[in-house]
Backbone as a chain_set.jsonl record, in Angstrom:
{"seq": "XXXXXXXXXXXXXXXXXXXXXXXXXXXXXXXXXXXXXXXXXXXXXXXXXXXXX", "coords": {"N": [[-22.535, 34.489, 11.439], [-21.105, 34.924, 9.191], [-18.547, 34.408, 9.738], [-18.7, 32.063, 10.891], [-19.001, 30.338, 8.451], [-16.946, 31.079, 6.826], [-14.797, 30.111, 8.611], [-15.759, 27.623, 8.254], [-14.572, 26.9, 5.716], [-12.348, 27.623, 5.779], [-11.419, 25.207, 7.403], [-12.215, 22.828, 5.423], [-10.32, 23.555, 3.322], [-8.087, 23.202, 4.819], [-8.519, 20.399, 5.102], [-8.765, 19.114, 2.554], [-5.651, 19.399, 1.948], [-4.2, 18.408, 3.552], [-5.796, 15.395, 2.996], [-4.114, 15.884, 0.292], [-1.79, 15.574, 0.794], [-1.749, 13.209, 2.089], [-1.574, 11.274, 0.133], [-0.121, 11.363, -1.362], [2.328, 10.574, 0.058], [1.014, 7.983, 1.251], [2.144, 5.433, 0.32], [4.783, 4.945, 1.184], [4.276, 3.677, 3.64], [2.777, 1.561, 3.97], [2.232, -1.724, 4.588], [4.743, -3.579, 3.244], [6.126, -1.818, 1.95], [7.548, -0.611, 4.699], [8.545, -3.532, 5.822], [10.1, -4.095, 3.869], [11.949, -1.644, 3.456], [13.1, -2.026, 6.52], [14.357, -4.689, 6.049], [16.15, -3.987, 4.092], [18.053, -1.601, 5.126], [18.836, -4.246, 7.16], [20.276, -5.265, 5.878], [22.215, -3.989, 4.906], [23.6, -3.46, 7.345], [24.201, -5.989, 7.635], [26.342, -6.206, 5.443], [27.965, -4.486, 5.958], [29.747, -5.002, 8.101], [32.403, -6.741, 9.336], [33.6, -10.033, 8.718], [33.853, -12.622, 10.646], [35.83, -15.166, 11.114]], "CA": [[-22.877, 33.667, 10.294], [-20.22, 35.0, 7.862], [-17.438, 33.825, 10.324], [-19.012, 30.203, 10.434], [-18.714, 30.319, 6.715], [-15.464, 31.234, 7.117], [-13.733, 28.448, 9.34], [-16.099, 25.966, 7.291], [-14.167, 26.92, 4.2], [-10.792, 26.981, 5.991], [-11.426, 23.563, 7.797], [-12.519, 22.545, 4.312], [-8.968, 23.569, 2.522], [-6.964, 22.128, 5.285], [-8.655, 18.831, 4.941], [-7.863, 18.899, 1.425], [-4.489, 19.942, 2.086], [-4.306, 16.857, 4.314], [-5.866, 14.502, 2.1], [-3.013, 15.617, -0.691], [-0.562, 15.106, 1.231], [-1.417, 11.564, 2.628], [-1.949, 10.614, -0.931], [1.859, 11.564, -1.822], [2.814, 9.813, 1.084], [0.676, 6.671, 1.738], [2.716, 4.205, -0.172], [5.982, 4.846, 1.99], [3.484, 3.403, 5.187], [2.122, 0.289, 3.821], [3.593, -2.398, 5.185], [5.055, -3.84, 2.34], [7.522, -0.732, 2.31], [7.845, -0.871, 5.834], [8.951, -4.464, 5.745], [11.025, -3.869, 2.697], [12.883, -0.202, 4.428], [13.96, -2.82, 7.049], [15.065, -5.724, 5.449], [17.633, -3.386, 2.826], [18.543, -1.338, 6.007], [19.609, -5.137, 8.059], [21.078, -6.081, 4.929], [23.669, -2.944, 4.205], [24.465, -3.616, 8.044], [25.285, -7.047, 7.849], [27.161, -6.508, 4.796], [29.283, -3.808, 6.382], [30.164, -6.048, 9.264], [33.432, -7.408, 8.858], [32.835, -11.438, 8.575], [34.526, -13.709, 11.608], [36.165, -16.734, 10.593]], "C": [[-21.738, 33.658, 9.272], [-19.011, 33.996, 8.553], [-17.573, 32.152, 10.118], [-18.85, 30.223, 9.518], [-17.766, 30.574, 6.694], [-13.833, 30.116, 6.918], [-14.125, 27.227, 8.651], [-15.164, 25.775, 6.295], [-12.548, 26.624, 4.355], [-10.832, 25.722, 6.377], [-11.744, 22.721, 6.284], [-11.119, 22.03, 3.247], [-8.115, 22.885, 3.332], [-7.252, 20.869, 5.527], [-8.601, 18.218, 3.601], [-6.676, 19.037, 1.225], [-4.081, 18.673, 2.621], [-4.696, 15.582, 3.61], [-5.114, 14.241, 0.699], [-2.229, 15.22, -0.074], [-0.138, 13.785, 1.375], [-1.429, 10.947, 1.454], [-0.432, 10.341, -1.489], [2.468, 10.365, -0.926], [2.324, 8.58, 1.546], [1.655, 5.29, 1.424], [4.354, 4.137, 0.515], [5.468, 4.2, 3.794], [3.165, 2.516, 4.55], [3.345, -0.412, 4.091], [4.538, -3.459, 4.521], [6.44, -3.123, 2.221], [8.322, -0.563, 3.556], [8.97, -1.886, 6.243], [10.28, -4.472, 4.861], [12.431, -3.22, 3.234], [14.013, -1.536, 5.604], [14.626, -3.683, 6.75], [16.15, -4.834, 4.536], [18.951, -3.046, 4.227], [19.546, -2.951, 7.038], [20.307, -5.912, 7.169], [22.299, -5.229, 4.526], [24.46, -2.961, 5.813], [25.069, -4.921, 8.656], [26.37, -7.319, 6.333], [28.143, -5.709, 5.184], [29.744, -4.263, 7.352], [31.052, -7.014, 8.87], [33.001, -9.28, 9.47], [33.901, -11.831, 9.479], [34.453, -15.015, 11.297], [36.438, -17.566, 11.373]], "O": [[-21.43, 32.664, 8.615], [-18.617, 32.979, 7.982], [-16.894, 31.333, 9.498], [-17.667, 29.897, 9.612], [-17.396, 29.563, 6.096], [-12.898, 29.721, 6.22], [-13.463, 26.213, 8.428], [-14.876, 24.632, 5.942], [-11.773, 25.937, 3.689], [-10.216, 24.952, 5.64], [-11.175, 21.632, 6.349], [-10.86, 20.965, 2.687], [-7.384, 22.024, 2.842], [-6.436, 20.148, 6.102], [-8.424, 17.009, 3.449], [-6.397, 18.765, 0.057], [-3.551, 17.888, 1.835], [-3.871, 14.669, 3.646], [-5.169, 13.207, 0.032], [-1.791, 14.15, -0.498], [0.927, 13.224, 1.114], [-1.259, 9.741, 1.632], [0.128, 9.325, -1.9], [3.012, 9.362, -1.388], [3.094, 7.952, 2.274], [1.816, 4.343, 2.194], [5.036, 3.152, 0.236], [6.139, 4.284, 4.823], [3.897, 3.157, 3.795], [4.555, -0.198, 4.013], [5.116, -4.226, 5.291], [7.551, -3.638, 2.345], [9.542, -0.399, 3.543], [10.016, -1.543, 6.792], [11.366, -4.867, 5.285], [13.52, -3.763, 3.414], [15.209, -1.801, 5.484], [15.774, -3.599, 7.187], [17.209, -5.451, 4.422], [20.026, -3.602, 4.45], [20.673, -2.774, 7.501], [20.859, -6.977, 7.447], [23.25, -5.702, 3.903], [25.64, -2.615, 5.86], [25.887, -5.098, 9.559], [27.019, -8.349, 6.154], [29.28, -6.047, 4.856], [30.669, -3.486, 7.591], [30.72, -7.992, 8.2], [32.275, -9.58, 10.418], [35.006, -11.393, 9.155], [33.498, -15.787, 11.21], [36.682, -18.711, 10.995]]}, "num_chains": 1, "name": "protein.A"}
């Protein structure tokens, strides 16, 4: 009994532990950022790409 009470309390903290985290972190996953991340990224490597005339 105590043990079940236990693991409830740890499974408990590491799903709060888990739910801070994703909270920090959700807005680097929407796809808004996603979309964004790529478009800068295919834009710093077609500006470092020497231009053919």
């Amino acid at each position: 009994m105590i043990k079940r009470l236990f693991w409830i309390a740890v499974g408990a903290a590491i799903a709060l532990q888990l739910d801070r985290w994703w909270q920090a972190r959700r807005e680097h996953f929407t796809p808004n950022a996603l979309t964004g991340t790529f478009l800068d990224s295919l834009n710093r490597k077609l500006e470092e790409k020497p231009r053919q005339v």
